[in-house]
N, C-alpha and C positions, 0 to 999 in steps of 0.2 A: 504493500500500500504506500511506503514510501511517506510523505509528509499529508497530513490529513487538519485541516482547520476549519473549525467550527466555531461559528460567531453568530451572535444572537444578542437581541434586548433581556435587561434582566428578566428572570423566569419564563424564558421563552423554550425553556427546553434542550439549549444547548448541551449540558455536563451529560444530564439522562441518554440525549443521545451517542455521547463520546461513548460514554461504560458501553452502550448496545455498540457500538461496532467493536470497542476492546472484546467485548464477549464474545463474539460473532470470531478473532481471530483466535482463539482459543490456545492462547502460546505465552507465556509466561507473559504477568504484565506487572508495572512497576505503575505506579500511581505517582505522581510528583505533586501534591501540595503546594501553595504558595500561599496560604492563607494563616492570618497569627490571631487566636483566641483572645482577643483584647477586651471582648463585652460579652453581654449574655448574646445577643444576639448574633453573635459571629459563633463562640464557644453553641449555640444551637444550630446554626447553618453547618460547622464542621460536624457536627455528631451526624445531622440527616445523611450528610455524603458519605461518613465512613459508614452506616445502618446499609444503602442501597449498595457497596462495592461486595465482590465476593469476598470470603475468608480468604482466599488463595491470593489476591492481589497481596502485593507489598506498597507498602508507603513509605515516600522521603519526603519529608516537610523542609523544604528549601524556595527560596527565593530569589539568590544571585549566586557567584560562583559555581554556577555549571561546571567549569571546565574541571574541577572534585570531583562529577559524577564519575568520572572515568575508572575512580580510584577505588569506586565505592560495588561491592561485592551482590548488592542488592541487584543496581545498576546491569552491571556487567552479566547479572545472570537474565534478564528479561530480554523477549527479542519487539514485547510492544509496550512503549513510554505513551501516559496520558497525562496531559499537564494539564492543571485546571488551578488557576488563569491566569493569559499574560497578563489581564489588566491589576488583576490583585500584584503579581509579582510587580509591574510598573507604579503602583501607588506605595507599595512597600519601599521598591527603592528610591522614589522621590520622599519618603517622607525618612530616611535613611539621611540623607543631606542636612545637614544644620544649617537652614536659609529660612529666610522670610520672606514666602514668597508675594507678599505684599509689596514691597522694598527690593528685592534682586534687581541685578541688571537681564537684560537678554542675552546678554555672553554667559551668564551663570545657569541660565535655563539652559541654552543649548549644551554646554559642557556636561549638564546632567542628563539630557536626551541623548547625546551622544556616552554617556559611560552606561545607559541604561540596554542603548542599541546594541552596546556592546555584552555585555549580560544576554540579549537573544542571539545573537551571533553567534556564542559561547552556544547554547541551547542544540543550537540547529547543527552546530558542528559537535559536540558531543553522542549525540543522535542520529548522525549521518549514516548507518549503517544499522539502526531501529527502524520499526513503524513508530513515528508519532503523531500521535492525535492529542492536538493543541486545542485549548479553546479560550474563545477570550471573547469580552463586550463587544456588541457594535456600538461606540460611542458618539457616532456622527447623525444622530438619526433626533435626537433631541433641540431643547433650547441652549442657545449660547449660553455657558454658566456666566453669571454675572461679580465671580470673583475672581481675582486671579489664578490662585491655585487650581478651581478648576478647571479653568480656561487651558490652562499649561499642560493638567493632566492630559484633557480630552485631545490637545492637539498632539499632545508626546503619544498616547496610547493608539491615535489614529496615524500614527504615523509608523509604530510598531505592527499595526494590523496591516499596513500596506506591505511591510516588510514581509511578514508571515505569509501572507497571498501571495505573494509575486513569487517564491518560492514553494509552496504550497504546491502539488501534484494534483489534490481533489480541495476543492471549497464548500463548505455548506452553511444556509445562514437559514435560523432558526425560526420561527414563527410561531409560535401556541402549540408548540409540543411538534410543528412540523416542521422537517428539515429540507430545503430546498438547494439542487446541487447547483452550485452556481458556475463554479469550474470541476 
């Protein structure tokens, strides 16, 4: 399958449908986490997704430093990677940054767009010889945030999801539990 992404509005169905194609290749699978238990409300979103995974998956709760996976015995023993989500992992590592993003300049955004592109790059070439099935927000489909930070995210996260497509093999974008193959 090669590189497989899926993007969707929230609860549109995306992740449900990542696990149904991981299950469908029935060949060891590694699960990649990017999400950090900071509220009840997350600490309850992580519990729903490990309840729907099989016993047999494994999980690695990680968010940057890919280029580790290599080293890591989990990793190396799966032949299909599901990562759920670039966007979590791109908010973690802007919010990773000690800035204000009220006050930065646009040389300090782009330097973190650019260290963050770097982190999926890592991704993509750690997993170059996986199937992975990526999935991540569509966040272009909304209102212009009217703050900066999230202004920053949605252009940096839409900027990662171009990355992800353009390299991508298959594309599919979510809709109320349907997934539509777009590439």
């Amino acid at each position: 399958m090669g590189l497989v992404f899926i993007t969707g509005g929230a609860r549109s169905g995306k992740s449900s449908y990542a696990e149904h194609l991981a299950k469908q290749l029935s060949r060891p699978v590694v699960y990649i986490a990017t999400a950090i238990a900071f509220d009840d409300g997350m600490i309850d979103r992580i519990a729903k997704h490990q309840a729907q995974r099989p016993d047999d998956w494994q999980t690695i709760e990680q968010y940057k430093n890919f280029e580790t996976l290599a080293d890591n015995p989990v990793f190396q023993n799966s032949d299909v990677v599901l990562f759920d989500c670039l966007t979590v992992m791109t908010t973690n590592n802007m919010l990773d940054f000690p800035v204000d993003y009220d006050t930065c300049t646009m040389d300090t955004v782009s330097e973190i767009e650019t260290a963050i592109k770097t982190e999926v790059e890592k991704l993509l070439d750690v997993c170059g010889n996986k199937t992975l099935i990526l999935v991540s927000n569509e966040v272009g489909l909304g209102l212009v945030p009217s703050y900066k930070l999230g202004s920053y995210f949605r252009d940096i996260a839409g900027r990662m999801n171009q990355l992800v497509a353009s390299r991508a093999d298959e594309v599919y974008f979510t809709v109320s539990g349907i997934p539509m193959k777009i590439k």
